[in-house]
C-alpha positions in Angstrom: -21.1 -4.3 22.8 -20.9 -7.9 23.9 -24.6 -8.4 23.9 -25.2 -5.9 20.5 -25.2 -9.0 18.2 -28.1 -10.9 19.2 -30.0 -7.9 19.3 -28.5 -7.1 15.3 -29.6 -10.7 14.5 -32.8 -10.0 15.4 -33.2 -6.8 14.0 -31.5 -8.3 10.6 -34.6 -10.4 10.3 -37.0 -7.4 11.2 -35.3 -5.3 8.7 -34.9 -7.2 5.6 -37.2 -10.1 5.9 -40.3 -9.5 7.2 -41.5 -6.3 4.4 -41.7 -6.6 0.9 -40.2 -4.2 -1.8 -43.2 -3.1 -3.2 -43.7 0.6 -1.6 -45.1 3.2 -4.2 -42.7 4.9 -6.7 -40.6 8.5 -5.8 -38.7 10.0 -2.7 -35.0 10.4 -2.1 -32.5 8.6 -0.4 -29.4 10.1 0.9 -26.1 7.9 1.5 -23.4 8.7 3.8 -19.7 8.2 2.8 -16.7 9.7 4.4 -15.2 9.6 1.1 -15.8 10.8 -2.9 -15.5 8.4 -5.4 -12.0 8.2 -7.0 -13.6 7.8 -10.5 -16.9 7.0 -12.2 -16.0 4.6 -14.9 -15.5 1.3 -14.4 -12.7 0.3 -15.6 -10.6 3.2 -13.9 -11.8 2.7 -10.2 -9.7 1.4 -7.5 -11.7 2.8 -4.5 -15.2 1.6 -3.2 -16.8 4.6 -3.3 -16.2 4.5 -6.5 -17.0 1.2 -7.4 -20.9 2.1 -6.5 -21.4 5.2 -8.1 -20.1 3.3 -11.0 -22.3 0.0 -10.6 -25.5 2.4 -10.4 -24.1 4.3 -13.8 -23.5 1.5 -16.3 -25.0 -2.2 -16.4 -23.0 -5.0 -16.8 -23.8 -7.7 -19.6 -25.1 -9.7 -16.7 -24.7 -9.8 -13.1 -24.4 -12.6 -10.0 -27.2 -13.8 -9.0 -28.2 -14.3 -5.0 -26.6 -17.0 -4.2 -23.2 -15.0 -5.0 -22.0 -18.3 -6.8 -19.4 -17.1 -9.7 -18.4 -20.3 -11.1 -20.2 -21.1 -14.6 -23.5 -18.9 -15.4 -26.5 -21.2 -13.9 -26.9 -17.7 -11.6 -26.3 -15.2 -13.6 -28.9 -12.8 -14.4 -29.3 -10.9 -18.1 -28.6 -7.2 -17.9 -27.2 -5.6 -21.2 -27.2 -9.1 -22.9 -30.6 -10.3 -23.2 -28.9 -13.5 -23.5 -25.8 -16.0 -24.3 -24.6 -19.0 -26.0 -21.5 -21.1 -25.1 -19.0 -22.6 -28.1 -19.0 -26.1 -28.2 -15.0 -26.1 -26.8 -16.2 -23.6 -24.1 -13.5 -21.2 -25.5 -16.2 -18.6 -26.2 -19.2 -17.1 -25.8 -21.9 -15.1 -27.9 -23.5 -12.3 -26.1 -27.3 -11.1 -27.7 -27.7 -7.4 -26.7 -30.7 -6.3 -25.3 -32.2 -4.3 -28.5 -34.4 -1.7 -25.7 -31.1 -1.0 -24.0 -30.0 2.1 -24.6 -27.1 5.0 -23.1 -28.0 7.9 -21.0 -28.4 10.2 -24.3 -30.5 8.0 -25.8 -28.6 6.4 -28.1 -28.7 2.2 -28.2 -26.2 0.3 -26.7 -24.5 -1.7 -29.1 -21.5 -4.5 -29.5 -18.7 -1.8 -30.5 -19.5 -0.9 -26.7 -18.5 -3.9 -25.7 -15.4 -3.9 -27.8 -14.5 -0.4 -26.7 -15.0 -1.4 -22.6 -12.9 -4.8 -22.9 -10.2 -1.8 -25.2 -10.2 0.5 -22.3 -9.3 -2.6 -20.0 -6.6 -3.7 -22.3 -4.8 -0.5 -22.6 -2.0 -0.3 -20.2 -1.7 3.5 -20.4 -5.2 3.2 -18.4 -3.6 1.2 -15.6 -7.5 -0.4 -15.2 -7.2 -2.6 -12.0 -9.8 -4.9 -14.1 -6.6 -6.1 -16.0 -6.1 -9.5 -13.8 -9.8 -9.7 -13.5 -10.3 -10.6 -17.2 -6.4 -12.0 -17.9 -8.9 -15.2 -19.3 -10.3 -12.9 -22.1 -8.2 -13.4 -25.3 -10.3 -11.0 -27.4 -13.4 -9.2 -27.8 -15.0 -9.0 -32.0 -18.5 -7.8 -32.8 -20.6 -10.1 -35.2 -23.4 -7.5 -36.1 -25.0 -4.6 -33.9 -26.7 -6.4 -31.2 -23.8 -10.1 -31.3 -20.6 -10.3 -29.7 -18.4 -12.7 -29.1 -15.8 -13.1 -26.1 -13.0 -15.8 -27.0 -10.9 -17.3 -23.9 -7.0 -18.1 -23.9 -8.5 -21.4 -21.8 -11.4 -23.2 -19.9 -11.9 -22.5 -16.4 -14.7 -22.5 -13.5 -14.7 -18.5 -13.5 -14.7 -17.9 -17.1 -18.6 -16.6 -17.2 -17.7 -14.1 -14.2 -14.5 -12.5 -16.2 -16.7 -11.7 -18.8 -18.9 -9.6 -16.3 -16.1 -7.6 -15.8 -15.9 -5.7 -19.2 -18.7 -3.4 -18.4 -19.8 -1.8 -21.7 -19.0 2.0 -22.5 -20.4 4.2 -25.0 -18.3 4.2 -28.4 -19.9 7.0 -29.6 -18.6 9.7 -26.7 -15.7 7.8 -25.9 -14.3 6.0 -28.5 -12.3 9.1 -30.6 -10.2 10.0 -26.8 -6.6 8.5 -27.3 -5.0 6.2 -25.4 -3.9 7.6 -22.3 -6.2 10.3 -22.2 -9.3 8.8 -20.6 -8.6 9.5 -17.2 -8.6 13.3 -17.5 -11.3 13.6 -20.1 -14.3 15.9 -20.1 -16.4 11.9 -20.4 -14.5 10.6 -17.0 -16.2 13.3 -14.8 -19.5 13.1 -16.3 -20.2 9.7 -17.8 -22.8 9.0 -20.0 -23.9 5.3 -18.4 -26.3 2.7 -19.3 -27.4 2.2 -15.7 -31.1 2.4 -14.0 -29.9 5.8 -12.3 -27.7 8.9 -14.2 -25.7 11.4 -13.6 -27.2 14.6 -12.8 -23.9 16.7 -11.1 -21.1 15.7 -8.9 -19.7 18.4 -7.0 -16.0 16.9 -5.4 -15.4 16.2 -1.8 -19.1 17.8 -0.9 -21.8 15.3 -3.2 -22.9 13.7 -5.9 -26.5 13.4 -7.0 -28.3 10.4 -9.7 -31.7 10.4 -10.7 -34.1 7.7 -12.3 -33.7 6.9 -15.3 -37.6 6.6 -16.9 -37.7 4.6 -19.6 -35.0 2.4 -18.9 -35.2 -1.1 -20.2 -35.0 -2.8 -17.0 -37.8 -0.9 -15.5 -37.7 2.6 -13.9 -36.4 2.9 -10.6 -39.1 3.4 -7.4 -36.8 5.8 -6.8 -36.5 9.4 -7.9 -32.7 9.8 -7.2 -30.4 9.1 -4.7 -27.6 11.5 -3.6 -24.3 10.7 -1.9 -23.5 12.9 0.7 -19.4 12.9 1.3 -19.0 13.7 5.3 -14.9 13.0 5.9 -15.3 13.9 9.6 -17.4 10.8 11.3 -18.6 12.2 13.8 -21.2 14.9 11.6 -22.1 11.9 9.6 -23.3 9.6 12.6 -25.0 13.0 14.1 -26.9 13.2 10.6 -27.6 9.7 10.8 -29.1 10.2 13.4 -31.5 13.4 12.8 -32.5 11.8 9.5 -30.3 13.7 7.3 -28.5 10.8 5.8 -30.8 7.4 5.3 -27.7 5.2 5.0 -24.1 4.5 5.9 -22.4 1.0 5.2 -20.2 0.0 7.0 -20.9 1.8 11.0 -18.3 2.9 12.7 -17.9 0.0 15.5 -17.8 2.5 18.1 -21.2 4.1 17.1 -23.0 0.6 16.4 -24.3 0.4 20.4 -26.0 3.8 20.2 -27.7 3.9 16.9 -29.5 0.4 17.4 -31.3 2.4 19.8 -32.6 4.8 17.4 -36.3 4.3 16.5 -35.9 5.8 13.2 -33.1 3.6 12.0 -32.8 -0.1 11.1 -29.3 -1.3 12.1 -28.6 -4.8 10.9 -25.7 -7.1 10.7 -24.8 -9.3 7.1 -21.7 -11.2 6.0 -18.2 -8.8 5.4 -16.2 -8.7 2.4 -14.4 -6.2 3.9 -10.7 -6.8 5.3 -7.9 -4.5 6.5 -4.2 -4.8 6.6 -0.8 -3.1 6.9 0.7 -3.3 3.8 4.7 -3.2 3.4 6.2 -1.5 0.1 8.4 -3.7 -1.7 10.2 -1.1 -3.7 11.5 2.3 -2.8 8.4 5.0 -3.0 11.4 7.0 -4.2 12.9 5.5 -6.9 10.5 2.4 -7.3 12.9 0.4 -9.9 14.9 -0.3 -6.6 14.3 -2.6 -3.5 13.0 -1.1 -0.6 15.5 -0.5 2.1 13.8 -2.8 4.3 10.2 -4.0 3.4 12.8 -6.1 0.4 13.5 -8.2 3.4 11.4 -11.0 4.1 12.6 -11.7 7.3 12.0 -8.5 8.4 8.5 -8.5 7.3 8.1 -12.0 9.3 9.8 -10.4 12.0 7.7 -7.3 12.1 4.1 -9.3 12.2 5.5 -11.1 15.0 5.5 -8.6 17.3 1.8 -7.4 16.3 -0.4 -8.9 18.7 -3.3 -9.2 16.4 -5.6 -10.6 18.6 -5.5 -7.9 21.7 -5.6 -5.4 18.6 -9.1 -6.7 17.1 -10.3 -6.6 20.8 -9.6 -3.6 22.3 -10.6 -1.7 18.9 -13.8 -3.6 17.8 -14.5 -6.4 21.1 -17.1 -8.6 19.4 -17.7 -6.7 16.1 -14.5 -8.1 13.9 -12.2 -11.1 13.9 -8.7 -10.9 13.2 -7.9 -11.4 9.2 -6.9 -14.6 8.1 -5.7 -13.2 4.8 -5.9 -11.5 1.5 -9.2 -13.6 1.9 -12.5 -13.1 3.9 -14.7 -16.0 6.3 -17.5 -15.2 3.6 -15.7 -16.1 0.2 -16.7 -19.8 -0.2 -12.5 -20.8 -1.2 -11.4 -19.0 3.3 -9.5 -21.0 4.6 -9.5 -21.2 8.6 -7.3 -23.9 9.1 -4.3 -22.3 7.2 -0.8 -21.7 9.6 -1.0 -17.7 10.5 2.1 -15.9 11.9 1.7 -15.8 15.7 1.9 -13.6 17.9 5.4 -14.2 19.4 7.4 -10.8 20.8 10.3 -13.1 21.5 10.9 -14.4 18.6 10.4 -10.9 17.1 13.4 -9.9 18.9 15.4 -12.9 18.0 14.5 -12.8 14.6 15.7 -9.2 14.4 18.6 -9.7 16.4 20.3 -12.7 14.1 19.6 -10.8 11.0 22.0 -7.9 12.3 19.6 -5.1 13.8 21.0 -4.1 17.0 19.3 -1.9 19.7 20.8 1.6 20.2 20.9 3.9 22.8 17.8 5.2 22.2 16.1 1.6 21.9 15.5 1.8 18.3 17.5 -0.7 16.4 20.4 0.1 13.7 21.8 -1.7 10.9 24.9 -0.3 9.0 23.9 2.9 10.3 20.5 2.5 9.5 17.5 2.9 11.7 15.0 0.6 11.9 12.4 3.3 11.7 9.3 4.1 8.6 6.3 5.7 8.2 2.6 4.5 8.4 0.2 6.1 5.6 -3.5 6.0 7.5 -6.8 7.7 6.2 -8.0 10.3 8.8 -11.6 8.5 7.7 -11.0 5.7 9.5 -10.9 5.9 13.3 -10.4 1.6 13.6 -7.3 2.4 11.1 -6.2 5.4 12.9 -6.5 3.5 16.3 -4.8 0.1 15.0 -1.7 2.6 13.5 -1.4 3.7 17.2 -1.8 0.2 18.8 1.1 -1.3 16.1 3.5 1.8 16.9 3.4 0.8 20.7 3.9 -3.1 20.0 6.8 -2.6 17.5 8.5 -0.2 19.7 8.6 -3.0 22.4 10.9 -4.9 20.2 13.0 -1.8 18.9 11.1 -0.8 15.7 10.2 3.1 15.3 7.2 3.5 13.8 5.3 7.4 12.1 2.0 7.5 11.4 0.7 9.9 8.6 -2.7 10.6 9.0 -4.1 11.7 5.2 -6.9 13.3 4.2 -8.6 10.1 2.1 -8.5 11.8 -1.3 -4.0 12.4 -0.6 -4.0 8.9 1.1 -5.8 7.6 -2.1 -3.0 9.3 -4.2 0.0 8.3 -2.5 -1.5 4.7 -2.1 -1.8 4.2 -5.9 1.3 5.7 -6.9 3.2 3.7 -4.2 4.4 6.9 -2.2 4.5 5.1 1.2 6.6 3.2 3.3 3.7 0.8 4.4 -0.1 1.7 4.8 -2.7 0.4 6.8 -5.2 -0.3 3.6 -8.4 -1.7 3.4 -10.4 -3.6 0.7 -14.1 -4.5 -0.1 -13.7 -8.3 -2.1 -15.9 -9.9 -3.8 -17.4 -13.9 -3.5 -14.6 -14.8 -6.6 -11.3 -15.7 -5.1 -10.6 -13.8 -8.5 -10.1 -10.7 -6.5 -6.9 -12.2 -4.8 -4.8 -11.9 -8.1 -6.6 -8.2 -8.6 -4.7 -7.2 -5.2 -1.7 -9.0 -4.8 -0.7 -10.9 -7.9 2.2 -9.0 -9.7 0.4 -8.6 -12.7 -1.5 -6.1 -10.9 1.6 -3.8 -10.0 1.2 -0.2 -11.4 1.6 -0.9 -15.3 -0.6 -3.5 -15.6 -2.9 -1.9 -13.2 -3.0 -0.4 -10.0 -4.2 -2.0 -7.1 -1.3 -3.9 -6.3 0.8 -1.1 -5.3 2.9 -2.6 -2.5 4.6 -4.7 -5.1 4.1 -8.1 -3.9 5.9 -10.3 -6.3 5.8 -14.2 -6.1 6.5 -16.6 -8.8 4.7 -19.1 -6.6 1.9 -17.3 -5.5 1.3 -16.4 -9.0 1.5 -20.1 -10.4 -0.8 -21.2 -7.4 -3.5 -18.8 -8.0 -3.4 -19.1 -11.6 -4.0 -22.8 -11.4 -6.7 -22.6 -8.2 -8.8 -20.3 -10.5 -7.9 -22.7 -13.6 -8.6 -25.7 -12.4 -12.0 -27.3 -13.0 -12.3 -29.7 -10.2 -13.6 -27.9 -7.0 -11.5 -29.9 -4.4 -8.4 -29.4 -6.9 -9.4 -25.8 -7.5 -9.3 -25.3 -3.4 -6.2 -27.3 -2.6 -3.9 -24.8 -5.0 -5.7 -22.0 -3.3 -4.7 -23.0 -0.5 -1.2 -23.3 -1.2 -1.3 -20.0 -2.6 -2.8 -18.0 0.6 -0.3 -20.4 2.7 2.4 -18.8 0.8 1.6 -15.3 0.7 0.8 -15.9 4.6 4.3 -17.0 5.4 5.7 -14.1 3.0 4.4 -11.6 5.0 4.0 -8.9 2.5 1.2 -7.1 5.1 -0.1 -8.0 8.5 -3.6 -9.3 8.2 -5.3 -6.8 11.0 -9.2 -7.3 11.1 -11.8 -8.2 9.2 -15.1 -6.9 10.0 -18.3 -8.1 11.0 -20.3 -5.7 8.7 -23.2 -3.8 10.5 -25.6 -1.3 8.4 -27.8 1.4 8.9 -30.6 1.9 6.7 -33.6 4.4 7.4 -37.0 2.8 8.9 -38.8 4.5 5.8 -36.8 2.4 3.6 -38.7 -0.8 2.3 -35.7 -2.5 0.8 -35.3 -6.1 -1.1 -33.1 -8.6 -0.1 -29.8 -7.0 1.3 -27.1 -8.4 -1.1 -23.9 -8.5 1.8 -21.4 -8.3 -1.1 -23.2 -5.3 -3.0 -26.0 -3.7 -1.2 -26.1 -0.9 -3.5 -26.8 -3.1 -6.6 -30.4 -3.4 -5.7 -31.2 0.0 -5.0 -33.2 0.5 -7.9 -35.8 -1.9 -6.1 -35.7 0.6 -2.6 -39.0 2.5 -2.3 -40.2 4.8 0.4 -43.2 3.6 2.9 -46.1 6.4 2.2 -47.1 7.2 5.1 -43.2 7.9 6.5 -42.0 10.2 3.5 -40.2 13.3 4.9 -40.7 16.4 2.5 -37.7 15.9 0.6 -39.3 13.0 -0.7 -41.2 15.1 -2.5 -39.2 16.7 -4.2 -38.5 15.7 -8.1 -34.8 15.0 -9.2 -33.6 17.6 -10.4 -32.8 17.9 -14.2 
């Protein structure tokens, strides 16, 4: 693997910059997940699979542009709002609908959309993890049919991207469901969306199929539809990858990236990650979660605990060249990474000292004890994820070397989903796909976003000074201000250990040689796959065959 990356360099080029997107129109192409999507609406997803199904089903009022900037709009491109006008105090913002724009039934999109999706949002009973993402929004009024205006609590640099966030949904189907009930309705399994692709059936756990939408008013897809195909065990998925059953699967397996760059059929390229894993600690008790966790409460222990994870020899002997230790809650690509900032070290004596002032003493059987308890928890992993499963095995070794017991619970990703966002767990080695705003840092670990004002932060990370300095990195206007709080506010979360940062990965795709595609967007490939066509003269025979209705 040490010589792979020049070769996916090269191949990078060969595959995304050297063809155009203009094949002819139809064909199929079939993506490879090991997971289902948790849901389909975009307010209620928490899970990446989810997150594209969702994208593909409903447009946004506008989205980022290629240069992946999300401060102000000069990059923003018009989807459902044709266009938009700024108040002279920069407190709010007129969106004009697109008039052509219309829902999957054929009715036209209109500003009570708009109203309802920033109402869904809003309503805690939802738990939407877009709630910190658009904390900026003070309120959401229709002005006539096709006007809306978005008013702000306050100016700030990402004030344009927080308004991308309430995705429109239709009022018509879903504005009558009460509060609460959303999640479990009939419209939450089979949305009606205002996206370039629809819903045509989603069978659970096995696939999920969207077809072109023809007379959309961005353009018809060159696509006919696009199936997912959910493969849990990796293995089948890379052998189907490989026979040309599946066209695409983002991100490889690292273990699987030296053999299918040989593959003649397949284009296997390299582009920047926003993808970074960790071992999250629960600060409550998955029990009863109004108490303190036994021991994740303890910061010292957390500190304590990182210290005798030898991240380093972990990224290596897992991945070699093909991640990087994590710096963070933060990727290298997000413009606002920090490298320079003071990580935990790797330090297995000071581990032990650590552990041995704050009152946990060895026993007999090398596990420590503390007022008769053990210094033993569980690990939640997802049985999708060999590097998780293999950096699980790698942590229980190290922390038994300074007395620490460590289970691992290998899940099934739907239960490990489940017990992640209802906080059953001891500590879980989670993963996350960011985006280019630093934004996503209070969607994660900002206690606004513990479960009842959304969901994502389910490990209960509370920090009055986190919070403070994140609020006022993504307030302030002045760049170098803006950077110097978020600093202070990974430096903090850094030294309060609420996870150990594992990896971050250096992203590799595979993407059938058939496949013309446009420029590969790192942070959302699948927003442009309404651009993919099929080269003619490579079409297999499922190709031809129409979407089905």
């Amino acid at each position: 693997m040490r010589r792979l990356f020049p070769l996916l360099a090269l191949v990078a080029v060969l595959a995304c910059g050297s063809e155009s997107a203009g094949g002819a129109r139809g064909g199929t192409v079939i993506i490879g997940t090991p997971a289902d999507a948790d849901a389909l609406l975009m307010p209620l997803v928490d899970g990446v699979q989810g997150r594209i199904v969702s994208e593909l089903l409903f447009d946004r009022l506008a989205d980022i542009g290629p240069s992946l900037n999300t401060v102000g709009d000069v990059d923003y491109q018009p989807r459902l709002a044709q266009r938009w006008t700024w108040s002279g105090d920069s407190l709010a913002i007129v969106f004009a609908l697109h008039p052509e724009a219309r829902w999957h039934d054929g009715r036209p999109v209109r500003a009570a959309d708009v109203v309802l999706g920033f109402t869904v949002i809003r309503d805690s009973a939802n738990g939407s993890p877009l709630n910190a993402a658009t904390a900026l929004i003070a309120g959401v009024t229709a002005i006539d049919s096709l006007a809306v205006e978005m008013r702000f609590t306050r100016r700030a640099p990402e004030q344009f991207h927080a308004a991308t966030q309430v995705v429109p949904l239709p009022a018509h189907l879903l504005g009558a469901i009460p509060s609460g009930g959303l999640r479990t309705s009939e419209a939450a399994s089979a949305p009606v969306g205002s996206g370039r692709f629809k819903l045509v059936r989603w069978e659970r756990g096995a696939r999920l199929e969207l077809a072109a939408v023809p007379d959309h008013y961005r353009g018809r897809p060159k696509l006919d539809r696009v199936l997912f195909s959910i493969t849990p065990e990796i293995a089948t998925g890379m052998a189907r990858l490989k026979a040309g059953e599946i066209d695409v699967w983002d991100p490889l397996p690292p273990a699987e990236i030296a053999d299918l760059v040989q593959q003649p059929t397949l284009r296997v390229f390299s582009s920047p990650s926003f993808d970074y894993s960790f071992l999250a600690f629960n600060a409550r008790d998955p029990k009863v979660p109004t108490r303190p966790h036994p021991l994740f409460a303890d910061r010292t222990l957390r500190r304590a605990l990182t210290l005798a994870v030898d991240r380093g020899t972990l990224v290596k002997a897992i991945f070699d060249t093909l991640a990087l230790p994590a710096l963070g809650p933060m990727v290298r690509s997000q413009a606002t990474a920090d490298t320079t900032l003071r990580q935990i070290p790797f330090d297995r004596a000071a581990a032990a000292a650590l552990l041995d002032s704050a009152g946990w003493v060895r026993g007999a059987d090398g596990v420590r004890r503390k007022g008769g308890r053990r210094l033993a928890f569980t690990v939640n992993v997802p049985s999708t994820s060999r590097s998780r499963e293999r950096a699980a095995v790698l942590i229980q070794e190290q922390l038994r070397e300074v007395g620490v017991a460590m289970e691992i619970e290998r899940m099934d990703f739907a239960v490990f989903l489940a017990a992640q966002t209802s906080s059953r767990f001891d500590a879980i080695v989670g993963g996350t796909r960011t985006t280019p705003s630093p934004g996503g840092l209070r969607g994660s670990w900002a206690s606004a976003a513990i479960p009842g004002g959304g969901t994502q932060n389910a490990w209960h990370y509370e920090s009055a000074a986190f919070d403070s300095a994140v609020a006022a990195g993504l307030g302030a206007m002045d760049p170098v201000e803006s950077k110097a709080h978020l600093r202070r506010a990974y430096q903090t979360i850094i030294d309060d250990a609420p996870a150990i940062w594992l990896f971050e990965l250096k992203n590799v795709s595979a993407v059938h040689a058939r496949i013309v595609l446009p420029p590969w967007r790192p942070d959302a490939w699948w927003s442009t796959l309404g651009d993919w066509s099929i080269e003619p003269s490579k079409r297999l025979p499922r190709d031809a065959t129409p979407a089905t209705p």
